[in-house]
C-alpha positions as CSV (number, residue, x, y, z in Angstrom):
1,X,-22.7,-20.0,-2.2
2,X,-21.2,-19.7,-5.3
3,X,-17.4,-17.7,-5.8
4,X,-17.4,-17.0,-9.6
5,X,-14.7,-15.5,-11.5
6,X,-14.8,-11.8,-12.1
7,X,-13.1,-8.7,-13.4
8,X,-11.9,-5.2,-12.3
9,X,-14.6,-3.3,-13.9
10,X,-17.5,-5.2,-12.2
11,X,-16.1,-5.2,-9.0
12,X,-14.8,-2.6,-8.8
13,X,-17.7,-0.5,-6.8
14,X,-16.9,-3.1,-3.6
15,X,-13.5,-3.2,-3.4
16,X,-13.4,1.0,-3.5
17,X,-15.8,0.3,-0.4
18,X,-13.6,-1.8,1.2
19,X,-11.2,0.2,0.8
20,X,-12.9,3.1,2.3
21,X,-13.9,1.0,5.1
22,X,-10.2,-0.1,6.6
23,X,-10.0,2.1,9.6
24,X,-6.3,2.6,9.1
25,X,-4.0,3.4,6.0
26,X,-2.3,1.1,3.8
27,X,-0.2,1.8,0.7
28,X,0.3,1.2,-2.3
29,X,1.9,-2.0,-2.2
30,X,-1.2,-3.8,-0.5
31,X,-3.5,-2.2,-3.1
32,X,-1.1,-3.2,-5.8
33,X,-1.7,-6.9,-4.8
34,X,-5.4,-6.7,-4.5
35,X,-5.8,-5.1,-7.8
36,X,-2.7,-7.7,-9.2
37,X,-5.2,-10.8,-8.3
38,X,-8.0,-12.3,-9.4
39,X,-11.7,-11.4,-8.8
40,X,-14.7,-12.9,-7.9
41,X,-18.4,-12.1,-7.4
42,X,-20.1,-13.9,-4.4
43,X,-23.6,-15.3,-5.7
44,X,-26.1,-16.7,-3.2
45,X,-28.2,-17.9,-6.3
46,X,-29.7,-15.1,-7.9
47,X,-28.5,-12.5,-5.2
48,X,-25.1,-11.0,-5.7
49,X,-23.8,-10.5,-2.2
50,X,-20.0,-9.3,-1.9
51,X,-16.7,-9.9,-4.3
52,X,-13.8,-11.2,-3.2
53,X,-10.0,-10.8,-4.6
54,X,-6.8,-13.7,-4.7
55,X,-3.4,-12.4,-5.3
56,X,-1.1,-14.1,-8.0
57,X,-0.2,-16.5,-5.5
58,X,-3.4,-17.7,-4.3
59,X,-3.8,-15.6,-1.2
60,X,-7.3,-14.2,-0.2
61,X,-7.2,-10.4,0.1
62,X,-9.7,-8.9,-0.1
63,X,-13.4,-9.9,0.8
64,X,-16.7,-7.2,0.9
65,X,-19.7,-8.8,1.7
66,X,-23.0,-6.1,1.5
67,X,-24.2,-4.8,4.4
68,X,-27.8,-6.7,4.5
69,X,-25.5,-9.9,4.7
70,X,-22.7,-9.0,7.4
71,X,-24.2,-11.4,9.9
72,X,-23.1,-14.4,7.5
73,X,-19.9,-12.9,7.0
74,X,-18.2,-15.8,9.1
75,X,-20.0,-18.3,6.6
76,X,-18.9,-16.6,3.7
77,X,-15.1,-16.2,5.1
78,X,-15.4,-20.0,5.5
79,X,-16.7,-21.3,2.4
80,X,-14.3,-18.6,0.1
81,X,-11.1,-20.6,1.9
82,X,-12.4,-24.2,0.1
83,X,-11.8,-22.3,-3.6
84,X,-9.7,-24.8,-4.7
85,X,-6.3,-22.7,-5.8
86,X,-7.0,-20.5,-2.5
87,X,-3.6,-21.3,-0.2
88,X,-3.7,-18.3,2.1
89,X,-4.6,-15.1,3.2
90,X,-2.5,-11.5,2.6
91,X,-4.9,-9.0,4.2
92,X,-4.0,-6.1,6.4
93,X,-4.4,-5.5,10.5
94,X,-7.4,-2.7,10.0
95,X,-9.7,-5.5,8.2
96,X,-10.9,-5.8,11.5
97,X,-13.6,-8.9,9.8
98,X,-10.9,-10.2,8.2
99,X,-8.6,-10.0,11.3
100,X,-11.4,-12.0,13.5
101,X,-11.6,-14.7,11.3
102,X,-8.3,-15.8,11.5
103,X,-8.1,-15.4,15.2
104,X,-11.2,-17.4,15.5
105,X,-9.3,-20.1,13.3
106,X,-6.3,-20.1,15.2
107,X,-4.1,-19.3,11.7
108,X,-0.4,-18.8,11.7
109,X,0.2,-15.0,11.2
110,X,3.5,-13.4,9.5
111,X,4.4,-10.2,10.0
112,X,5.1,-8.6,6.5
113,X,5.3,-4.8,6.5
114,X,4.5,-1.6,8.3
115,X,2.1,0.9,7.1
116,X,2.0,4.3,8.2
117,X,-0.1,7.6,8.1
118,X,0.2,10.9,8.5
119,X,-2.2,13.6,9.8
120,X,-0.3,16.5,10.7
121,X,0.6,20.1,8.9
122,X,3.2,20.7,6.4
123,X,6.6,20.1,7.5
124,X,9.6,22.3,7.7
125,X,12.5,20.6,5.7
126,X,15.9,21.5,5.4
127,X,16.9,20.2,1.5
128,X,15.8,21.7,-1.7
129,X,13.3,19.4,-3.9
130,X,12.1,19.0,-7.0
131,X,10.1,17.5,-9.8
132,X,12.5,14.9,-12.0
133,X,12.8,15.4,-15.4
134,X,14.0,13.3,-18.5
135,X,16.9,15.0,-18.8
136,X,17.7,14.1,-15.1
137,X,18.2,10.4,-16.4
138,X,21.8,10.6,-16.5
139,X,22.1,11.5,-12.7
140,X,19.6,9.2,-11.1
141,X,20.5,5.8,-12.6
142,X,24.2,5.9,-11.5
143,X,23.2,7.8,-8.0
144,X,20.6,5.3,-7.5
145,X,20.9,2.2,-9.2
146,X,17.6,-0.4,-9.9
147,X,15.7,1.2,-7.2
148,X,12.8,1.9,-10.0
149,X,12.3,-0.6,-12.6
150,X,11.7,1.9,-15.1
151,X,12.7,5.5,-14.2
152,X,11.9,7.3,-17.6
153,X,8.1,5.7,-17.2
154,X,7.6,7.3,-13.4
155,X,9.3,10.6,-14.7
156,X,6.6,10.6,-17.2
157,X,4.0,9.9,-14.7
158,X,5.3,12.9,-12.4
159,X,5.7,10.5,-9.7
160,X,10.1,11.2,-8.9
161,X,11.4,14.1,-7.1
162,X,15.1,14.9,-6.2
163,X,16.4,16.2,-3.1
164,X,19.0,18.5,-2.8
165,X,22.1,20.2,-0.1
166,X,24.0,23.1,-1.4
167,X,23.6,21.8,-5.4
168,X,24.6,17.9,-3.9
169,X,22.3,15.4,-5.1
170,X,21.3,13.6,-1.8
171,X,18.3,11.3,-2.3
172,X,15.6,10.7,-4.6
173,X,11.9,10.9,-3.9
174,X,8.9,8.6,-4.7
175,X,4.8,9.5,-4.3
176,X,2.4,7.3,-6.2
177,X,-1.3,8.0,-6.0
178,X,-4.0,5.2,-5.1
179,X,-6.4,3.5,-7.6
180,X,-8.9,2.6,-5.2
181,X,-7.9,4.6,-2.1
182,X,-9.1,8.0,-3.4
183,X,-7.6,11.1,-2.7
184,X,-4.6,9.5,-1.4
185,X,-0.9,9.2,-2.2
186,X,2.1,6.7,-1.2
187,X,5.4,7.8,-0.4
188,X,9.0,6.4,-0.7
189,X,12.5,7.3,-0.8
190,X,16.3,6.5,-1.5
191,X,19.7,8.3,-0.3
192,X,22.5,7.8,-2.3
193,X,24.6,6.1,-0.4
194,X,27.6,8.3,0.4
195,X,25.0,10.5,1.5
196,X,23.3,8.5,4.1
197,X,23.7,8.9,8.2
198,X,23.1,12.4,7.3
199,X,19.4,12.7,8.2
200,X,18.7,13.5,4.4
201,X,15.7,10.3,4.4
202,X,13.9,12.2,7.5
203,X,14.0,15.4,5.5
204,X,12.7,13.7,2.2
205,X,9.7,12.2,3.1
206,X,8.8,15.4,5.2
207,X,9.6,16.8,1.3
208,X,7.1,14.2,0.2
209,X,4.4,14.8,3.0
210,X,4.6,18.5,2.1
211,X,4.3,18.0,-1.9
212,X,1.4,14.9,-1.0
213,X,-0.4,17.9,1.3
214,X,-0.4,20.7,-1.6
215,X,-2.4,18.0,-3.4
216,X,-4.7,17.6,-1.2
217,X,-4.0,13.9,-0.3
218,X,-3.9,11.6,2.6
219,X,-0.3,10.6,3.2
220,X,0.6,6.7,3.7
221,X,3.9,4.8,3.7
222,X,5.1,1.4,4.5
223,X,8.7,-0.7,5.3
224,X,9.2,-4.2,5.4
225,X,8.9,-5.4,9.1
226,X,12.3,-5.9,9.6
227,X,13.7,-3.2,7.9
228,X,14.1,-0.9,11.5
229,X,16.0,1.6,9.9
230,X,13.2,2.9,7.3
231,X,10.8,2.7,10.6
232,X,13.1,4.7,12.3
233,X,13.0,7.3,9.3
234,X,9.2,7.3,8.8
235,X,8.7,7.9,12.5
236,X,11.4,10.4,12.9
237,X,9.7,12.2,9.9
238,X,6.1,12.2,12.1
239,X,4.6,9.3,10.4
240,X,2.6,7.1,12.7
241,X,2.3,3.5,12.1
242,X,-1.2,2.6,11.0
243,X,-2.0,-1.0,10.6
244,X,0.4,-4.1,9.4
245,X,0.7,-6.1,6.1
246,X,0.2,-9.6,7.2
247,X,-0.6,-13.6,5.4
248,X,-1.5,-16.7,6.7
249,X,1.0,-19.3,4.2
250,X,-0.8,-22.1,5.6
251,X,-4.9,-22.4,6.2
């Protein structure tokens, strides 16, 4: 079995099936990752058999193997951990294969993030919402501070909407479309923070669900583990949690 370095373009036909195979949602941040990486094609001599993806820090994240060679899938998982610079895994709970494998292994799991759907109708939502412009600029950097690493570039994009009470400025809205995951769009928020306890973050992502819907795309979100209080908003907003970011720092 031979791992040999890759690009995007070449593999990119197996990793939009693996994506399509994870039975529950992830967002944008564990696509991010897998796309951040490196790439590999999976040669058993002559016959190209699966690609495999390391993040920048030398965690496994990704690894398709074609359908006529599932049943050596435990070999494959085996032999792609002896890449020299591989030092972990950073997969999610719905890579079921992936999952087995490091049960079987008895490997140290940590809890990342959360990852939620949603499948329901359009919401009903309380605040006023809209599109960010350039011209908004001067509002959203005071109101909001680093949140965004570069607001004028995801204005640009069409990817920033603000929420509004009775003309207030309340909280400002984030949905990013997939790469890989087609036809499907993550969500995020921020409340400016005299505005918060106020139930404006439950009535922004149901702003963001609704505008995600219009679209026509799938709805996913995710938190950090322990941040309980965006869980609470997510599930409060009728989000369901759909699978778990989680790495192995030591295999």
């Amino acid at each position: 079995m031979n791992f040999i370095p890759s690009n995007l373009k070449e593999v990119k036909d197996h990793l939009t099936l693996y994506f399509k195979e994870l039975a529950g949602g992830c967002d944008d941040f564990f696509e991010e990752n897998v796309l951040g990486g490196k790439f590999y094609k999976i040669m058993d001599g002559t016959q190209w058999i699966g690609s495999m993806t390391v993040t920048k820090e030398g965690k496994l994240s990704s690894l398709y193997v074609i359908d006529s060679r599932r049943p050596d899938y435990q070999k494959i998982f085996d032999e792609a951990l002896l890449v020299d610079h591989i030092q972990g895994i950073f997969t999610v709970t719905s890579d079921t294969k992936m999952m087995n494998q490091i049960i079987r292994r008895n490997l140290p799991l940590v809890k990342q993030a959360y990852n939620f759907s949603y499948k329901g109708p359009k919401q009903v939502t309380t605040i006023a919402f809209r599109q960010a412009q350039l011209k908004d600029l001067p509002l959203m950097e005071p109101a909001f501070g680093d949140f965004f690493e570069d607001y004028e570039k995801k204005i640009n994009h069409g990817d920033l909407y603000l929420g509004y009470e009775n003309d207030t400025l309340v909280s400002l809205g984030n949905m990013t479309t997939h790469a890989l995951h087609q036809d499907t769009a993550s969500i995020g928020m921020i409340v400016k923070e005299d505005q918060r306890q106020k139930g404006y973050g439950t009535e922004t992502i149901k702003s963001l669900i609704n505008i995600c819907l219009e679209k026509g795309y799938h709805v996913h979100a995710g938190c950090w583990y322990y941040n309980h209080g965006s869980r609470k908003t997510l599930l409060a907003s009728g989000m369901h949690t759909s699978c778990l970011i989680v790495r192995v720092d030591n295999i």
